[in-house]
PQR file of N, CA, C, O and H, with PARSE charges and radii, in Angstrom:
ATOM      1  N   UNK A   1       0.848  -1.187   0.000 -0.4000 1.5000
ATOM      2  CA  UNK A   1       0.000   0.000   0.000 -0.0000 2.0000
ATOM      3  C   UNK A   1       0.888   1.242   0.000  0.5500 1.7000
ATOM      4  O   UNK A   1       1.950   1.371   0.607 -0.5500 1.4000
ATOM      5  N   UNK A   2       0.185   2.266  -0.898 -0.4000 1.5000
ATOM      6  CA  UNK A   2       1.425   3.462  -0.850 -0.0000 2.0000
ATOM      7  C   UNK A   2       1.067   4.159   0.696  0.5500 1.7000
ATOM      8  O   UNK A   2       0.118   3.966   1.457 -0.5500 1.4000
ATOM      9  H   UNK A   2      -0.678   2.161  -1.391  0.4000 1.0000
ATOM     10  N   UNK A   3       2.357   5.119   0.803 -0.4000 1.5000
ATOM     11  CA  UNK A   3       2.324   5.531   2.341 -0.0000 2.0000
ATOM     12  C   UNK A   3       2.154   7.087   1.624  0.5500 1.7000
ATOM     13  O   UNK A   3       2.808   7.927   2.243 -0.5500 1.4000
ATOM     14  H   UNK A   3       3.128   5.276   0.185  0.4000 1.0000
ATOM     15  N   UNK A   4       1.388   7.648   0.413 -0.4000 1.5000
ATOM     16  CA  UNK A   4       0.838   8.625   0.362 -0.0000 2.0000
ATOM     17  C   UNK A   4      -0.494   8.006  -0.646  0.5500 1.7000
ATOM     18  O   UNK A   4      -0.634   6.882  -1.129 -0.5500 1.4000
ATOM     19  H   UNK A   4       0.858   6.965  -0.090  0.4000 1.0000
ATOM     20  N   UNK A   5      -1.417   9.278  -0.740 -0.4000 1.5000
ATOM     21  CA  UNK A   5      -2.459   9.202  -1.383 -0.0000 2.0000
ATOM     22  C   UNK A   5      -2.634  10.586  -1.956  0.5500 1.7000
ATOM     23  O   UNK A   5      -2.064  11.559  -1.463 -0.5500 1.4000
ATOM     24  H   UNK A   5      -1.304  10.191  -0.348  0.4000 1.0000
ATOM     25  N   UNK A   6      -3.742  10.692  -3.415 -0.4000 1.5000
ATOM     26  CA  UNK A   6      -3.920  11.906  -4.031 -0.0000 2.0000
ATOM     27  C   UNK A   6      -5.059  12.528  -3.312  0.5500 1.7000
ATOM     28  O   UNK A   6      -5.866  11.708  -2.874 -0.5500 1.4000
ATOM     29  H   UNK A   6      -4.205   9.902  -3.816  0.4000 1.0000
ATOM     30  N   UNK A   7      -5.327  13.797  -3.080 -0.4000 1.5000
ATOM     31  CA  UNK A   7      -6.010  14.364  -2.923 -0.0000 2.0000
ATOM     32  C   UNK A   7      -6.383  15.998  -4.056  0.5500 1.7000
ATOM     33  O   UNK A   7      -5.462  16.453  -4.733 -0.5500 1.4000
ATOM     34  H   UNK A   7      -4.672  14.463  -3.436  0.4000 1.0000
ATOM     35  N   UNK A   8      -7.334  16.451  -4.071 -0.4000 1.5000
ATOM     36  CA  UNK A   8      -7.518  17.306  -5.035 -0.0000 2.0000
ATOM     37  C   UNK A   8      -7.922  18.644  -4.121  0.5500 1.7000
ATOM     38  O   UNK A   8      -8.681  18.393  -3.186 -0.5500 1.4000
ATOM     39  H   UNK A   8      -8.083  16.081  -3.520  0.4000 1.0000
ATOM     40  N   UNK A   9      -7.567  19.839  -4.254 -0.4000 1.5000
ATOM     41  CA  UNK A   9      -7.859  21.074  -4.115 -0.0000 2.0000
ATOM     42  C   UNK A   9      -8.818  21.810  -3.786  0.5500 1.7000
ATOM     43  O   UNK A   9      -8.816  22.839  -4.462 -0.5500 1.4000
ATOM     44  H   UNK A   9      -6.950  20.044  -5.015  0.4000 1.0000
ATOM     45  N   UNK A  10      -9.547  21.766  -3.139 -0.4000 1.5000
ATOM     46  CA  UNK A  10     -10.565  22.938  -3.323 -0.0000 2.0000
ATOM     47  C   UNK A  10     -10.831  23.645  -3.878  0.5500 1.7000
ATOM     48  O   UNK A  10     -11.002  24.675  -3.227 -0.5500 1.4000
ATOM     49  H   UNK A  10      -9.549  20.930  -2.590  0.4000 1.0000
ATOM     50  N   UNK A  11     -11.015  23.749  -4.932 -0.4000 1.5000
ATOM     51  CA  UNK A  11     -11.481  25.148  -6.317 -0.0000 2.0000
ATOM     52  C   UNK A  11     -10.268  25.236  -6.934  0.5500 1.7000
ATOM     53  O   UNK A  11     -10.259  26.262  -7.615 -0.5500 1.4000
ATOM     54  H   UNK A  11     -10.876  22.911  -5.461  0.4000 1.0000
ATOM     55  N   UNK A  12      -9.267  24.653  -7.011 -0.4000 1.5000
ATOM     56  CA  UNK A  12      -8.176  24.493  -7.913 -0.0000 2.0000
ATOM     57  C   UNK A  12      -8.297  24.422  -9.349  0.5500 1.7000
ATOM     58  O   UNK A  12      -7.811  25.119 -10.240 -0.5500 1.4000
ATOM     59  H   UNK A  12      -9.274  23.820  -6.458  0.4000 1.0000
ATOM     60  N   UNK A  13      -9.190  23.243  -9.369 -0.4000 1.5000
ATOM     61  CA  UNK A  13      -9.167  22.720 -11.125 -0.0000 2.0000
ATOM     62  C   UNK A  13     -10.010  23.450 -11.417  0.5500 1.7000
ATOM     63  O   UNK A  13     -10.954  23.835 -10.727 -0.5500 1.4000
ATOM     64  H   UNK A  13      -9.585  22.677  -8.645  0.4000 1.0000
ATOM     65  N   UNK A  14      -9.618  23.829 -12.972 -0.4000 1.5000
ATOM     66  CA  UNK A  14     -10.097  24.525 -14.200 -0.0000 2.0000
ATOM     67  C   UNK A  14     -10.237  23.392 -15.016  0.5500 1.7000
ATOM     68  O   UNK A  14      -9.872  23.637 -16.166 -0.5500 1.4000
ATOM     69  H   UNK A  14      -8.851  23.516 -13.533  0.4000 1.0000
ATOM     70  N   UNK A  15     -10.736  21.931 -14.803 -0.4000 1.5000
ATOM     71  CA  UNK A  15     -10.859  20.994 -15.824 -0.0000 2.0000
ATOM     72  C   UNK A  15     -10.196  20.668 -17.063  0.5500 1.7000
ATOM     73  O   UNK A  15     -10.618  19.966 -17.982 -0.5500 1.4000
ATOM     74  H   UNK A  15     -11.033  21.732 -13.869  0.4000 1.0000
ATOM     75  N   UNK A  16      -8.866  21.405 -16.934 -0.4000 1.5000
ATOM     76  CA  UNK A  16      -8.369  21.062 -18.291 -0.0000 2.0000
ATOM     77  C   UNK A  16      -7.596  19.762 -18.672  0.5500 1.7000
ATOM     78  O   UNK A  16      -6.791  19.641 -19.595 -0.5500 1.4000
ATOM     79  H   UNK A  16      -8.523  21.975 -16.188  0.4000 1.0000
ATOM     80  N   UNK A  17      -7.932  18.971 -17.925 -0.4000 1.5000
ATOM     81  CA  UNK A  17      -7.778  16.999 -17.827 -0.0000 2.0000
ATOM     82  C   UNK A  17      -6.384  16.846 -18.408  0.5500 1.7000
ATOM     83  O   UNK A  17      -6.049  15.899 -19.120 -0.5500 1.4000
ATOM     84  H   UNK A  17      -8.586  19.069 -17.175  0.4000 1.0000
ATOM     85  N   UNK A  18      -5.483  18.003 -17.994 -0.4000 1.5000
ATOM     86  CA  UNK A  18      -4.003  17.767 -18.514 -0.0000 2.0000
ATOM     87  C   UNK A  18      -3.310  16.185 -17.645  0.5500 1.7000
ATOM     88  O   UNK A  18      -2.485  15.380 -18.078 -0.5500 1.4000
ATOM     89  H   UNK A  18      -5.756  18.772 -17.416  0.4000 1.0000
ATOM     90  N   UNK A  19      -4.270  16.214 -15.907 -0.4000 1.5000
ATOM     91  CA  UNK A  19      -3.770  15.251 -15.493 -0.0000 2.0000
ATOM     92  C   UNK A  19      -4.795  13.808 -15.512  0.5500 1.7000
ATOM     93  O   UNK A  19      -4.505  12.830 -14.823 -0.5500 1.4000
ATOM     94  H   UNK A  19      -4.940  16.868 -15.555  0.4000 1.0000
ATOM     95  N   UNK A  20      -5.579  13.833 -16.084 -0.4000 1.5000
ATOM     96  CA  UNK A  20      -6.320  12.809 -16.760 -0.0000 2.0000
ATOM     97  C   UNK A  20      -5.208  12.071 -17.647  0.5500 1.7000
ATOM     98  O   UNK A  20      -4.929  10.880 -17.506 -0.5500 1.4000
ATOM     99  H   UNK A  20      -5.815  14.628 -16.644  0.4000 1.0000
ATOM    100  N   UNK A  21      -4.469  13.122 -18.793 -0.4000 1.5000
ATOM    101  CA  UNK A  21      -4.039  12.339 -19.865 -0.0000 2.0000
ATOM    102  C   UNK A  21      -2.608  11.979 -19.232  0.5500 1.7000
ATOM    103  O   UNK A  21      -1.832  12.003 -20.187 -0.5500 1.4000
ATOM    104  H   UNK A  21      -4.695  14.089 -18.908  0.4000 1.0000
ATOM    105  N   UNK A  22      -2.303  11.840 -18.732 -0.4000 1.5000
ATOM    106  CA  UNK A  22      -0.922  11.707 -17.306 -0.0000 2.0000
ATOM    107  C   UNK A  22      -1.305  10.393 -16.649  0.5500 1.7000
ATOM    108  O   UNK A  22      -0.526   9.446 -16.541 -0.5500 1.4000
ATOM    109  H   UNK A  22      -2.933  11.821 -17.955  0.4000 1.0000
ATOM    110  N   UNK A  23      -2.347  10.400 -16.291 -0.4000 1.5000
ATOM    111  CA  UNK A  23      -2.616   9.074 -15.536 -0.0000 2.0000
ATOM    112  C   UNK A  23      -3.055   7.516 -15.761  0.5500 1.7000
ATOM    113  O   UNK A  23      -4.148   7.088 -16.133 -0.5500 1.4000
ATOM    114  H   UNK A  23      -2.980  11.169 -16.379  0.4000 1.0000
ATOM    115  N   UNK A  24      -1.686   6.690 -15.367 -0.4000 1.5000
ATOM    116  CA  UNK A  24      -1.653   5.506 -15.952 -0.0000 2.0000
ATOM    117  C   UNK A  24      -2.271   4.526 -15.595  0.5500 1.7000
ATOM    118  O   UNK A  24      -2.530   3.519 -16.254 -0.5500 1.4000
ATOM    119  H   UNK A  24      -0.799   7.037 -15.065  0.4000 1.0000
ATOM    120  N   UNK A  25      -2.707   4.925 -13.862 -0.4000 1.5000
ATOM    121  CA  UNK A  25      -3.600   3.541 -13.525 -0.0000 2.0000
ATOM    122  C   UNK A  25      -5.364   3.648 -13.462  0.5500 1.7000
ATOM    123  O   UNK A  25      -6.223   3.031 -12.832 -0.5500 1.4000
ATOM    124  H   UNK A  25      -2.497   5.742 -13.326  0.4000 1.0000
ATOM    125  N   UNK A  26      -5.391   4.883 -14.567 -0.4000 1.5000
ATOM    126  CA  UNK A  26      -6.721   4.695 -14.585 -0.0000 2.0000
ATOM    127  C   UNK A  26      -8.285   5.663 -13.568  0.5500 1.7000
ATOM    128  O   UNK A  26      -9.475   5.814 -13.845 -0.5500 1.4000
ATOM    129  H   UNK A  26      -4.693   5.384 -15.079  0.4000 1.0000
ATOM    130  N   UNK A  27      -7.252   6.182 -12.160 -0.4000 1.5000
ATOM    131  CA  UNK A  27      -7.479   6.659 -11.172 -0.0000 2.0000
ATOM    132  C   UNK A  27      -7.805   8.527 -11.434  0.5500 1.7000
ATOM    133  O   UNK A  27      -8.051   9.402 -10.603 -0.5500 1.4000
ATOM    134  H   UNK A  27      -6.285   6.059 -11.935  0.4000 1.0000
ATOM    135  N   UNK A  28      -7.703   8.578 -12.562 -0.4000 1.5000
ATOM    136  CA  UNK A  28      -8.628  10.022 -13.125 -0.0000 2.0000
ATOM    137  C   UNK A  28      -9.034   9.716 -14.307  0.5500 1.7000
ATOM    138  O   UNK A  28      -8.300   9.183 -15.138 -0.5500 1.4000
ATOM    139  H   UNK A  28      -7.502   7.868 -13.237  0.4000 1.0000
ATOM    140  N   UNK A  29     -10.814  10.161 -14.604 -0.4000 1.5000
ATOM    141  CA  UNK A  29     -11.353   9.940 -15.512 -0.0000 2.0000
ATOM    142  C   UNK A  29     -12.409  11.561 -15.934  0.5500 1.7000
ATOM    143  O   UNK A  29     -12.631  12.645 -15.395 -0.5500 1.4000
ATOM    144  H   UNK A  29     -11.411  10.594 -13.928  0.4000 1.0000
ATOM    145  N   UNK A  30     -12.723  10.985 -16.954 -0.4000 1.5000
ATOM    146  CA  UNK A  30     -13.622  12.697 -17.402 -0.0000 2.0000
ATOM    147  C   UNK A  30     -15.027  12.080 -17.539  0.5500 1.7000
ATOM    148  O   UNK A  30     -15.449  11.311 -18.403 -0.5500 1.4000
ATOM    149  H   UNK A  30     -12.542  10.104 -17.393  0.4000 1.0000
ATOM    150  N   UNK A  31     -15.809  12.754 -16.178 -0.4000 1.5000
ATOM    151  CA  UNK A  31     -17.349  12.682 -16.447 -0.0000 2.0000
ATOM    152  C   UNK A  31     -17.918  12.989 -17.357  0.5500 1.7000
ATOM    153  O   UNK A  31     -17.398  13.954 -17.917 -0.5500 1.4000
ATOM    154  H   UNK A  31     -15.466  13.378 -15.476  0.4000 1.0000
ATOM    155  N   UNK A  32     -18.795  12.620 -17.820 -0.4000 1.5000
ATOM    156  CA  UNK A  32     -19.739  12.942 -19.213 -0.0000 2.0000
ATOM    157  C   UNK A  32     -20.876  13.082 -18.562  0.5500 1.7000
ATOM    158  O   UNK A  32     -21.042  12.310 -17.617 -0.5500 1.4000
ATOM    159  H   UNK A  32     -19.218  11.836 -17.366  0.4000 1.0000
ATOM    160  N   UNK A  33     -21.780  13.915 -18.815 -0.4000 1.5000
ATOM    161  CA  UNK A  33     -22.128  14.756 -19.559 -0.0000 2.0000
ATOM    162  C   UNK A  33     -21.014  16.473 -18.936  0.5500 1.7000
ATOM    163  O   UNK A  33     -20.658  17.443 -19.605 -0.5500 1.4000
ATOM    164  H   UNK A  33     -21.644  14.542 -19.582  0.4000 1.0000
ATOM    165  N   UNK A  34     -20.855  16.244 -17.871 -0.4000 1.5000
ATOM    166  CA  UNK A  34     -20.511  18.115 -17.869 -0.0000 2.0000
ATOM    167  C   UNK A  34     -18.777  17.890 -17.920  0.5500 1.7000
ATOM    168  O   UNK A  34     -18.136  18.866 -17.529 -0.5500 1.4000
ATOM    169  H   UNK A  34     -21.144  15.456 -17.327  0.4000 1.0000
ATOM    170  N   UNK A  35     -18.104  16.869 -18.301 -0.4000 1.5000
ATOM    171  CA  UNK A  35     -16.748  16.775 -18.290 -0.0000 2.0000
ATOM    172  C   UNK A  35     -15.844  17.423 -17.181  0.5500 1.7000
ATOM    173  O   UNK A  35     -14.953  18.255 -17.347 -0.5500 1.4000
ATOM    174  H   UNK A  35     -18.624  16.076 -18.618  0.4000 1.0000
ATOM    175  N   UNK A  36     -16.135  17.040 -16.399 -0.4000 1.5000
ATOM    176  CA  UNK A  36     -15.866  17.327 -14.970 -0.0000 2.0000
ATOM    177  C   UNK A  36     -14.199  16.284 -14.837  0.5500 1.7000
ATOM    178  O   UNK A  36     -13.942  15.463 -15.718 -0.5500 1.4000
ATOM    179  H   UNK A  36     -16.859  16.363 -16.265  0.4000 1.0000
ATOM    180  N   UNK A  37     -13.422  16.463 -13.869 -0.4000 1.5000
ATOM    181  CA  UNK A  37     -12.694  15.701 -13.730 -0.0000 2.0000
ATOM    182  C   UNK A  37     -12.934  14.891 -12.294  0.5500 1.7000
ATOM    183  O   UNK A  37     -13.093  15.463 -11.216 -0.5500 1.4000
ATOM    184  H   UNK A  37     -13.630  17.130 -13.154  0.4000 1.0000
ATOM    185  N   UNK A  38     -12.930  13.388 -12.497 -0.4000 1.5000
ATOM    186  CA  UNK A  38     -12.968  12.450 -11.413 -0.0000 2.0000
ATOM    187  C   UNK A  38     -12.002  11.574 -11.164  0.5500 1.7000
ATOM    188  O   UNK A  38     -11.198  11.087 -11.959 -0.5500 1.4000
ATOM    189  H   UNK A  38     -12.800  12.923 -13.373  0.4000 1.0000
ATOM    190  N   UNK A  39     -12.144  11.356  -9.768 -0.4000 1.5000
ATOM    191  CA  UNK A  39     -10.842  10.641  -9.349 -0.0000 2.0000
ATOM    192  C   UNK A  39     -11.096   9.656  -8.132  0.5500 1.7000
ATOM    193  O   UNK A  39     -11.310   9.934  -6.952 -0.5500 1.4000
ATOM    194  H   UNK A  39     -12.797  11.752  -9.122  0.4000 1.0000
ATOM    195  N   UNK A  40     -10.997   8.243  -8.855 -0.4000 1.5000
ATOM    196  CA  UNK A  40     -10.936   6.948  -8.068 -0.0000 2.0000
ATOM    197  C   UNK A  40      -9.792   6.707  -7.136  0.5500 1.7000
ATOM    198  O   UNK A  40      -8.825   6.049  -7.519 -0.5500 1.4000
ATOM    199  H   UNK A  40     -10.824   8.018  -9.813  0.4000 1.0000
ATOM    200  N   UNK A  41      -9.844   7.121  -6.137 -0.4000 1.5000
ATOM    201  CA  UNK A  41      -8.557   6.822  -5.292 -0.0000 2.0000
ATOM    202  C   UNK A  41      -8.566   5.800  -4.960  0.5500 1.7000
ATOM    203  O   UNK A  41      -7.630   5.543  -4.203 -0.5500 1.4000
ATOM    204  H   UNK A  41     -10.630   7.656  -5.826  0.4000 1.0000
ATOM    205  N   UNK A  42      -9.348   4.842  -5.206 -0.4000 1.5000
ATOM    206  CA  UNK A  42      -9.047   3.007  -5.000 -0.0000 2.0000
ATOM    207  C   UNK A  42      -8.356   2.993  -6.325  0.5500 1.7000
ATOM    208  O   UNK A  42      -7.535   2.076  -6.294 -0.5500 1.4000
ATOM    209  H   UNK A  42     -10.108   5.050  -5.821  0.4000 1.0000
ATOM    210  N   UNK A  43      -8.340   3.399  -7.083 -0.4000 1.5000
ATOM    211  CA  UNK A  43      -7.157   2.905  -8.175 -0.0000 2.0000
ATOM    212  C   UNK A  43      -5.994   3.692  -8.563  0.5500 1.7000
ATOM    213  O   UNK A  43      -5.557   3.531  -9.703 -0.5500 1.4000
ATOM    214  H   UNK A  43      -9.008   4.143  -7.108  0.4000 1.0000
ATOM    215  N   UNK A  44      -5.539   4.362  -7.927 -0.4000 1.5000
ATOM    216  CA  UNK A  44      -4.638   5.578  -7.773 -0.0000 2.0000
ATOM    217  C   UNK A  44      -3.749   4.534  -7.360  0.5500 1.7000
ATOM    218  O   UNK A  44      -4.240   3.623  -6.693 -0.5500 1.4000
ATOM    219  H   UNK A  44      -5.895   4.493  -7.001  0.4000 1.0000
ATOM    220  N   UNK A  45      -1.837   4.487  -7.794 -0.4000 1.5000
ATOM    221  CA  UNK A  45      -1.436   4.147  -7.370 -0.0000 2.0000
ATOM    222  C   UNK A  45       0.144   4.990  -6.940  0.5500 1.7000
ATOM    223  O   UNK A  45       1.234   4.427  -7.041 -0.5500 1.4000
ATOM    224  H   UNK A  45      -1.439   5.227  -8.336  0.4000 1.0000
ATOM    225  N   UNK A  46      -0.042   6.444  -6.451 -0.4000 1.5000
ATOM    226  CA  UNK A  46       0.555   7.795  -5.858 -0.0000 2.0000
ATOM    227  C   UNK A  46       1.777   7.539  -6.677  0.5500 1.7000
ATOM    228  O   UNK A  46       2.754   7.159  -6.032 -0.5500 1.4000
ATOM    229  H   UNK A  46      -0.927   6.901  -6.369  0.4000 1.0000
ATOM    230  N   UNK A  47       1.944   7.692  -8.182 -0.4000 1.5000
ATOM    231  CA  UNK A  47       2.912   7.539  -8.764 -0.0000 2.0000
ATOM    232  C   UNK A  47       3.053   9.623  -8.782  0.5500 1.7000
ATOM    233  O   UNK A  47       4.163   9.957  -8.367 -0.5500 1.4000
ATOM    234  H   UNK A  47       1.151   8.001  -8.706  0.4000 1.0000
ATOM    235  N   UNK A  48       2.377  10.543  -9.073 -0.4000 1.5000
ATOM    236  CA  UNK A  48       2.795  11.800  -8.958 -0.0000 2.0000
ATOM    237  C   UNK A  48       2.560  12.231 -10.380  0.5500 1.7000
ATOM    238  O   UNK A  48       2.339  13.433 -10.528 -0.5500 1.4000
ATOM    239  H   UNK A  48       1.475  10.272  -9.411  0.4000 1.0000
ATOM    240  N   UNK A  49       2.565  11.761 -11.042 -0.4000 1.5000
ATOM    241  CA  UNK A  49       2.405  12.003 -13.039 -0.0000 2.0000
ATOM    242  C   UNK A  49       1.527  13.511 -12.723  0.5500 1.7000
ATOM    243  O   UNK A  49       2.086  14.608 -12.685 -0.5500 1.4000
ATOM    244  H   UNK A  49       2.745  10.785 -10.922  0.4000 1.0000
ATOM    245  N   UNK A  50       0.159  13.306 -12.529 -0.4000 1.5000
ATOM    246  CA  UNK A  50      -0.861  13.848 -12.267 -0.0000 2.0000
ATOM    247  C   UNK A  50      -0.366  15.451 -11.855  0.5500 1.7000
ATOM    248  O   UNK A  50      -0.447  16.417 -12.614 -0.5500 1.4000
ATOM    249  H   UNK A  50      -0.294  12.416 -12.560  0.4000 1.0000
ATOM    250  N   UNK A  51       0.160  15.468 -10.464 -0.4000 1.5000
ATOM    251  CA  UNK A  51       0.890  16.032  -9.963 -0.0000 2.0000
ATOM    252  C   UNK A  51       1.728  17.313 -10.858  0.5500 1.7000
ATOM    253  O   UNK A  51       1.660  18.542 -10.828 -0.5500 1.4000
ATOM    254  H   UNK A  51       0.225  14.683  -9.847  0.4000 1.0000
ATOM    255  N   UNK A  52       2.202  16.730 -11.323 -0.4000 1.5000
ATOM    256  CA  UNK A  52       3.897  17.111 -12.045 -0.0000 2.0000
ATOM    257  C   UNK A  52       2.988  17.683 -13.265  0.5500 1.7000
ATOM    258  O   UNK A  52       3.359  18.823 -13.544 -0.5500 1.4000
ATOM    259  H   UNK A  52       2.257  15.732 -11.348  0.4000 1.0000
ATOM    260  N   UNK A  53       1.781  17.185 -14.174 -0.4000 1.5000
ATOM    261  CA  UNK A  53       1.162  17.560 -15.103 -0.0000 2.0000
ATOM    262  C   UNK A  53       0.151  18.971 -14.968  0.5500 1.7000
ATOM    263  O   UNK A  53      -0.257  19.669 -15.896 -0.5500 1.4000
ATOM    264  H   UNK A  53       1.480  16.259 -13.947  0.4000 1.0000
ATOM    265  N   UNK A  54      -0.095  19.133 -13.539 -0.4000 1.5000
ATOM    266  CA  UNK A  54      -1.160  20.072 -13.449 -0.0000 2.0000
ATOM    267  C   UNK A  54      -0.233  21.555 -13.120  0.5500 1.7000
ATOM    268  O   UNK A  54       0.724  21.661 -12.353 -0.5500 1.4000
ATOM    269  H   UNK A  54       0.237  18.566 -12.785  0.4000 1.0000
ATOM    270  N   UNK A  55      -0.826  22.556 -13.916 -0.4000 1.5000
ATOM    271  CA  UNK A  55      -0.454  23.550 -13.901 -0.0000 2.0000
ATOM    272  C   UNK A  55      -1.194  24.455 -12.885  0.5500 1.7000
ATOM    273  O   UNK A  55      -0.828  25.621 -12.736 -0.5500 1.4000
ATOM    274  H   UNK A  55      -1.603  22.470 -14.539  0.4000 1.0000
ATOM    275  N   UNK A  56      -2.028  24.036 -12.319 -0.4000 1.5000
ATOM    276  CA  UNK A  56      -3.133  24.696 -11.107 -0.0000 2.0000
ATOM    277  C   UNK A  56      -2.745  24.330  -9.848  0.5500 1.7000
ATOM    278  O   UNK A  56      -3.191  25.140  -9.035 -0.5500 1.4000
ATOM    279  H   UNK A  56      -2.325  23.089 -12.439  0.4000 1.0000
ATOM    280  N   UNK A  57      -2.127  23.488  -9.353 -0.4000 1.5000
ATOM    281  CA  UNK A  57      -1.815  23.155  -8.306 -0.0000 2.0000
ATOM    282  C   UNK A  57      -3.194  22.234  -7.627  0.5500 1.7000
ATOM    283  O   UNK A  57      -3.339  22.186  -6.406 -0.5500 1.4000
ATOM    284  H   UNK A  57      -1.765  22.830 -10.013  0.4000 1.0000
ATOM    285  N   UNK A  58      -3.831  21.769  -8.251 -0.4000 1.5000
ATOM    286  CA  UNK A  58      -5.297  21.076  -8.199 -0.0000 2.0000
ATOM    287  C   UNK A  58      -5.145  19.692  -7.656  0.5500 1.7000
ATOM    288  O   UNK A  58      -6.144  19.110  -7.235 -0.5500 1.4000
ATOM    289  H   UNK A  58      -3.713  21.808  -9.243  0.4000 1.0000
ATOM    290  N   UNK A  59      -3.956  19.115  -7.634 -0.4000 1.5000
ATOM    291  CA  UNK A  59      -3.908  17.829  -7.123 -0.0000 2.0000
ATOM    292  C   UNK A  59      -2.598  17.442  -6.238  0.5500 1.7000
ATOM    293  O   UNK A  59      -1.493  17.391  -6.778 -0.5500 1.4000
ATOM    294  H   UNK A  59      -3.144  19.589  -7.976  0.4000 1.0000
ATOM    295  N   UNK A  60      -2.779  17.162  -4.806 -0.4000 1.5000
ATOM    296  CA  UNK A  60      -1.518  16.949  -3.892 -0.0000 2.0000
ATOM    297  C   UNK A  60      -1.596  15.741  -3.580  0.5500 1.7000
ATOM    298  O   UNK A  60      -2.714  15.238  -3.469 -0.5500 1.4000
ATOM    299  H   UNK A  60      -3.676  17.204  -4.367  0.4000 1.0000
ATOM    300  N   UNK A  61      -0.253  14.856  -3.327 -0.4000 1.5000
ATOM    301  CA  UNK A  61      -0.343  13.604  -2.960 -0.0000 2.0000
ATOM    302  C   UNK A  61       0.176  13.897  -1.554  0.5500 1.7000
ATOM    303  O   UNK A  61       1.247  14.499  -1.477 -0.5500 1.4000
ATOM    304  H   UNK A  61       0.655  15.265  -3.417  0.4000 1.0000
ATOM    305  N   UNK A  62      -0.329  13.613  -0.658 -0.4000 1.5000
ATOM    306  CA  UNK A  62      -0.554  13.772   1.107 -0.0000 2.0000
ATOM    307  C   UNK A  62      -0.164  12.374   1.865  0.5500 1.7000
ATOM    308  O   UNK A  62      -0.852  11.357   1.779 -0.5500 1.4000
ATOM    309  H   UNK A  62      -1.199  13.124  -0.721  0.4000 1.0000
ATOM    310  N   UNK A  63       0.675  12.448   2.390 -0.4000 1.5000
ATOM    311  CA  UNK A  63       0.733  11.624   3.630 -0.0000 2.0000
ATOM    312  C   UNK A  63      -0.179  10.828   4.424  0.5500 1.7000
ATOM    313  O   UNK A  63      -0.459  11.262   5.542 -0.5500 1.4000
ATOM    314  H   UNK A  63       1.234  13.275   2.460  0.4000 1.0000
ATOM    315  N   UNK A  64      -0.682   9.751   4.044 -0.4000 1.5000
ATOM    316  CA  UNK A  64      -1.382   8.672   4.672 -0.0000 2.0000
ATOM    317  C   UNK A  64      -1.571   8.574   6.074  0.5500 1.7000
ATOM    318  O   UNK A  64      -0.756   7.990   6.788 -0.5500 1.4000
ATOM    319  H   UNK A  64      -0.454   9.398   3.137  0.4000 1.0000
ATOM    320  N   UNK A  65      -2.711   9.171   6.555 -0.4000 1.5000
ATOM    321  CA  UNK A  65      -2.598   8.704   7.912 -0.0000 2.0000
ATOM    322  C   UNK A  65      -3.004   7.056   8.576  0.5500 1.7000
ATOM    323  O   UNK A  65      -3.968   6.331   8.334 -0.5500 1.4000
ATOM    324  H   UNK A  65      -3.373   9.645   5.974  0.4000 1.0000
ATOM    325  N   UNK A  66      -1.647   6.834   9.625 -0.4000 1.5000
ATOM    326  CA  UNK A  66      -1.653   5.539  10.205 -0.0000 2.0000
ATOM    327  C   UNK A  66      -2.434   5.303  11.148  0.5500 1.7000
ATOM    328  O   UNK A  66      -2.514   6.056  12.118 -0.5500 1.4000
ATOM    329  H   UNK A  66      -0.864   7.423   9.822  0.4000 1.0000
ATOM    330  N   UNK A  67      -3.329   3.924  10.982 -0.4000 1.5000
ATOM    331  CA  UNK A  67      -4.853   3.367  11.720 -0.0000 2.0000
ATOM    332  C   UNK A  67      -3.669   3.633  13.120  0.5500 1.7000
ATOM    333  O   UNK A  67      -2.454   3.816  13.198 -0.5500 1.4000
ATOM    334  H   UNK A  67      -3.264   3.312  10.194  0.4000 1.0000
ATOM    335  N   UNK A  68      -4.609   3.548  13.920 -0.4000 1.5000
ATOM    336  CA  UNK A  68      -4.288   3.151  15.521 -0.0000 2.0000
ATOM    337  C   UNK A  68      -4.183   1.314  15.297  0.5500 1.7000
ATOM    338  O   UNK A  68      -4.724   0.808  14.314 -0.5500 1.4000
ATOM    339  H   UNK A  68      -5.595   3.399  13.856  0.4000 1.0000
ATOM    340  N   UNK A  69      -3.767   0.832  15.869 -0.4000 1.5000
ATOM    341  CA  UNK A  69      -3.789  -0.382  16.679 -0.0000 2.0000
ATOM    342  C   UNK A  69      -5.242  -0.497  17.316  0.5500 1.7000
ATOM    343  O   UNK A  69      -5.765   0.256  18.137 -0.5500 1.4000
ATOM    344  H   UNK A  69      -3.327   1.243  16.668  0.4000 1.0000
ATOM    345  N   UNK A  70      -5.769  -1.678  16.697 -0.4000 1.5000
ATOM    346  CA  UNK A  70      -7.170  -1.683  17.392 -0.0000 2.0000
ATOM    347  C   UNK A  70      -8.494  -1.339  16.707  0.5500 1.7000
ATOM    348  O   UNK A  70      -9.658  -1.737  16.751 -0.5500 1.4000
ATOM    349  H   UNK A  70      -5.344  -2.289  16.029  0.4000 1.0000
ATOM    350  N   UNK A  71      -7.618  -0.205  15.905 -0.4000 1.5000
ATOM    351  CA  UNK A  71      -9.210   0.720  15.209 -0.0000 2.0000
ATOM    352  C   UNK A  71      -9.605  -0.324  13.854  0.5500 1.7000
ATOM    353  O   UNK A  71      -8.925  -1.093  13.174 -0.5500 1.4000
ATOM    354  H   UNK A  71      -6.672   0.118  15.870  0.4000 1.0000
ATOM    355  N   UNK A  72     -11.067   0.077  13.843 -0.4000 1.5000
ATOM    356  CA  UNK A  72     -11.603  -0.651  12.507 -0.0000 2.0000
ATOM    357  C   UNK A  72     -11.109  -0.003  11.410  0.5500 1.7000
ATOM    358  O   UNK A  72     -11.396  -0.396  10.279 -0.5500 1.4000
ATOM    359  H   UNK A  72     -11.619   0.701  14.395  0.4000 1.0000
TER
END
């Protein structure tokens, strides 16, 4: 399991799916009908492409927080 994950911006993206066409495992896709950009973080695998592609600063890969011992 990676010990980061993607997260996206708050009002960052301008939809221009520069990091759609960047992403290899599939883990950003373009909604249809309003072409929105979406992002499966079960299939994200925090390679950074995405990242490195966006000119908005719209997508950060963040530090995983670790379960407790115990927790579900």
């Amino acid at each position: 399991m990676a010990t980061r994950h993607l997260t996206r911006v708050d009002g960052a993206c301008v939809e221009c799916t520069a990091c759609v066409a960047q992403c290899r495992s599939g883990a950003l896709s373009i909604a249809r009908p309003t072409y929105t950009v979406r992002l499966d973080v079960s299939r994200c695998s925090a390679c950074g492409w995405c990242v490195d592609a966006c000119g908005y600063g719209a997508l950060e890969l963040v530090p995983r927080r670790r379960r407790r011992a115990g927790a579900a």
